[in-house]
C-alpha positions in Angstrom: 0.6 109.7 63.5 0.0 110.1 67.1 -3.9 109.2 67.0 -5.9 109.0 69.7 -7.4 105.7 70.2 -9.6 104.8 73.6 -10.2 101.0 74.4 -12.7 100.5 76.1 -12.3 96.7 77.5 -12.5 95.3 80.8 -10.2 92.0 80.3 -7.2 94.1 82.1 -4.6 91.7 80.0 -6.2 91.9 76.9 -6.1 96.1 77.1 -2.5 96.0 78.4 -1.7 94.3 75.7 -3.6 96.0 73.1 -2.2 99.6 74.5 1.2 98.5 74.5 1.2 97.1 70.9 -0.4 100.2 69.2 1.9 102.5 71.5 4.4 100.5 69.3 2.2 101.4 66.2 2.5 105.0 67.4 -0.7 105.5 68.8 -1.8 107.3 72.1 -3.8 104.7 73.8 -5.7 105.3 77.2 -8.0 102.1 78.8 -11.0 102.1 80.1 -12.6 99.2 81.9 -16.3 100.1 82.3 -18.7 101.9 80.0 -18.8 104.8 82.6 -15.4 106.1 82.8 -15.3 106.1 78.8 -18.1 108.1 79.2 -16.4 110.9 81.8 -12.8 110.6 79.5 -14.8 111.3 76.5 -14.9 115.0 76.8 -12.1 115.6 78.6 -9.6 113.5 76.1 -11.6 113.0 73.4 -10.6 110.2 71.2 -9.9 110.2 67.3 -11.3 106.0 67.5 -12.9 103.8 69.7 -12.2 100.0 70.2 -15.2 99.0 72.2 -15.7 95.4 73.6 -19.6 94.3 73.4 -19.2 92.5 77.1 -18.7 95.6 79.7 -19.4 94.9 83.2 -22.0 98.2 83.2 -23.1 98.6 79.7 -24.3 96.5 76.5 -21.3 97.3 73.7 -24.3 97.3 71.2 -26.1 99.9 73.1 -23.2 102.2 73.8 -21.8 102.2 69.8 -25.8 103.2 69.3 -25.7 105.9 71.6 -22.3 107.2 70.0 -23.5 107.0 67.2 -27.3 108.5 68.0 -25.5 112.0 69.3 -24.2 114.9 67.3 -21.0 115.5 68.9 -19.8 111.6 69.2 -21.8 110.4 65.5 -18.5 111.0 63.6 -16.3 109.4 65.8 -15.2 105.8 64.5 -16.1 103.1 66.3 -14.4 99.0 65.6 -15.9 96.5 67.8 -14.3 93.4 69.7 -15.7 90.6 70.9 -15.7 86.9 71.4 -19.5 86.5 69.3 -18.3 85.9 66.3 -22.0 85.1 64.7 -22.6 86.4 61.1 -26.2 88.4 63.2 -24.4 90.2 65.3 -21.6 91.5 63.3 -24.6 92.8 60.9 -26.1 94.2 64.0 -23.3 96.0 64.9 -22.0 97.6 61.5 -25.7 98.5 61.1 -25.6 100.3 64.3 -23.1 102.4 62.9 -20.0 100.4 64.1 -16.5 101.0 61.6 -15.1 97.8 61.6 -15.4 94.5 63.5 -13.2 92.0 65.1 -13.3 89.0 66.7 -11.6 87.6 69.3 -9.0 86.3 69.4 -7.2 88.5 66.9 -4.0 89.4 65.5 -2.6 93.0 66.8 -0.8 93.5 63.6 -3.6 93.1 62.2 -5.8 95.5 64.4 -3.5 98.0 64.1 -4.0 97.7 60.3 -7.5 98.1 60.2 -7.2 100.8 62.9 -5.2 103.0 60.3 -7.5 101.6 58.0 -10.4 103.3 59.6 -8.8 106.6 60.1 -8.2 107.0 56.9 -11.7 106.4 55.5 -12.5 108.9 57.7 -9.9 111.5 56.8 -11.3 111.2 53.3 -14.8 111.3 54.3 -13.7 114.9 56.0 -12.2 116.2 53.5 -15.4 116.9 51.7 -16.9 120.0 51.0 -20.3 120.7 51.6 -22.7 119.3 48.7 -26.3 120.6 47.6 -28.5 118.1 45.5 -31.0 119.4 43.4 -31.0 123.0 45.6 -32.7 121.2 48.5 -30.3 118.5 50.3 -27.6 119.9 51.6 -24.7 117.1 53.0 -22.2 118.5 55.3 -19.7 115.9 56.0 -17.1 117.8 58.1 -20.3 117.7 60.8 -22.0 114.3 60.0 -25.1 116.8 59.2 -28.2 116.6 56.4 -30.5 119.2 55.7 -33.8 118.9 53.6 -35.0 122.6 52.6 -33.4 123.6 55.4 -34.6 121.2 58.0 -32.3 118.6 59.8 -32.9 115.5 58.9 -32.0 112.8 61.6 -29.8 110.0 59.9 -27.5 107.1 61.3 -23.8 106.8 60.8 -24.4 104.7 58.3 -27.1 106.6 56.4 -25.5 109.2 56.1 -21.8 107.7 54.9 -24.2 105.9 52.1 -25.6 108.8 51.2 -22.3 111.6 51.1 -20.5 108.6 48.8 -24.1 108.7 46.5 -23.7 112.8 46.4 -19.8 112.8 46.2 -20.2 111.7 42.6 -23.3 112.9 40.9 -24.8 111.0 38.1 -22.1 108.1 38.6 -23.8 104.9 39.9 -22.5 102.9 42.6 -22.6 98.9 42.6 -23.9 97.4 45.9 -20.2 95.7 46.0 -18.5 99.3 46.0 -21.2 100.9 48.6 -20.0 97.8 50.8 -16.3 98.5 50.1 -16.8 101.7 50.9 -18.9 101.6 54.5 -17.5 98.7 55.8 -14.2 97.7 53.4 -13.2 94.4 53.7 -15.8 93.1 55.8 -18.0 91.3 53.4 -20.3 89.3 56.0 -22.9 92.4 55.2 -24.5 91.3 52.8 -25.9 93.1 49.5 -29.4 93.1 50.5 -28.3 95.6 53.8 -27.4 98.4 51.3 -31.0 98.1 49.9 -32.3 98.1 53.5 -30.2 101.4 54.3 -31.5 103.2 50.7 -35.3 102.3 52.1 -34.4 104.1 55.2 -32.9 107.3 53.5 -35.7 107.8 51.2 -38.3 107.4 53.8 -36.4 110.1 56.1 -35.5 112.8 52.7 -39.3 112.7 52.0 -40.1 114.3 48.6 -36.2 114.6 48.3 -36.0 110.9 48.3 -36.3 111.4 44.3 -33.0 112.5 43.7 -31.7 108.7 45.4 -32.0 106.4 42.2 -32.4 102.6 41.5 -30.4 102.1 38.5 -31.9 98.1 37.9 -29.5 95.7 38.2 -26.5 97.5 38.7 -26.7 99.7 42.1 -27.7 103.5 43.2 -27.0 107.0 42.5 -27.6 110.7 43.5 -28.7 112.7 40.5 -30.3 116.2 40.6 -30.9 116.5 37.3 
């Protein structure tokens, strides 16, 4: 295993603990207790996941999984959130932002280690992909979180962009809003059907003409078909 995993949390107990229970797990753990310092570590020990508390004593969690997620070199890198705000709005808010996985505190380590190797692997597969053309004018690239439109970049979120590599993964196969939810955010089912149609809004407003290859199939779900 040997996965990197940064916490970034400044309850100095809470991360000891953490650490030393996915040490146990067999994962390479270093803390971080302000916003900053993950920051500097991030590209000189680059991490393979991030646990990021929303409470930091120099940043806003919500901002910083934003701005992981707004940047080329850090969108791909998973993100699970901790907190004590457990309310329904901002666990939406946050896997909307891009976020992995959620937890609340307090929570079971077993069970964060879980969803830690949970998250790693849905990533793994996402990676695996090869590149995929729609229609001879969207071009995916999952290896480097990266859409093009006739050649043009086309800025997506996290999230966007995991919808829309499932959609093309699987040409002509539609996808029930229950398996897109599965899919981006597994078990987690406080997002709520209507936040898949909200995301599909958003792509087909940012591929433009391309949008028309992103279909409705009424009643069911969506799919990607170029023919």
């Amino acid at each position: 295993m040997n996965e990197r995993v940064a916490i970034v949390e400044d309850e100095a107990d809470l991360a000891r603990l953490v650490a030393g229970e996915l040490a146990k797990e067999g994962f390479r753990t270093r803390v971080y207790g302000e916003a900053e310092s993950f920051l500097r570590g991030l590209a000189k020990e680059p991490p393979d996941l991030v646990l990021l508390d929303l409470m930091l004593p120099d940043a806003n969690g919500m901002d910083l999984c934003r701005r992981l997620k707004s940047e080329e070199k850090t969108r791909s890198l998973p993100v699970i959130m901790m907190t004590a705000r457990g309310e329904e709005s901002d666990r939406v808010l946050g896997l909307e932002l891009g976020a992995d996985d959620y937890v609340v505190k307090p929570f079971s380590l077993k069970e964060l280690a879980a969803r830690i190797r949970a998250v790693l692997r849905r990533g793994k597969e996402g990676l695996a992909l090869k590149k995929i053309v729609v229609g001879g004018r969207v071009e995916i690239d999952p290896e480097r979180y990266e859409v093009k439109v006739e050649g043009e970049a086309v800025e997506l979120t996290a999230t966007e962009f995991k919808l829309l590599a499932l959609l093309a993964s699987k040409k002509g196969r539609v996808f029930s809003r229950e398996q897109i939810l599965d899919h981006l955010w597994g078990h987690d089912k406080v997002v709520l059907d209507r936040t898949v149609d909200v995301h599909v809004k958003n792509l087909r407003l940012k591929l433009g003409p391309a949008s028309r290859f992103l279909i409705n199939v009424r009643g069911i779900g969506y799919k990607v078909d170029d023919e």
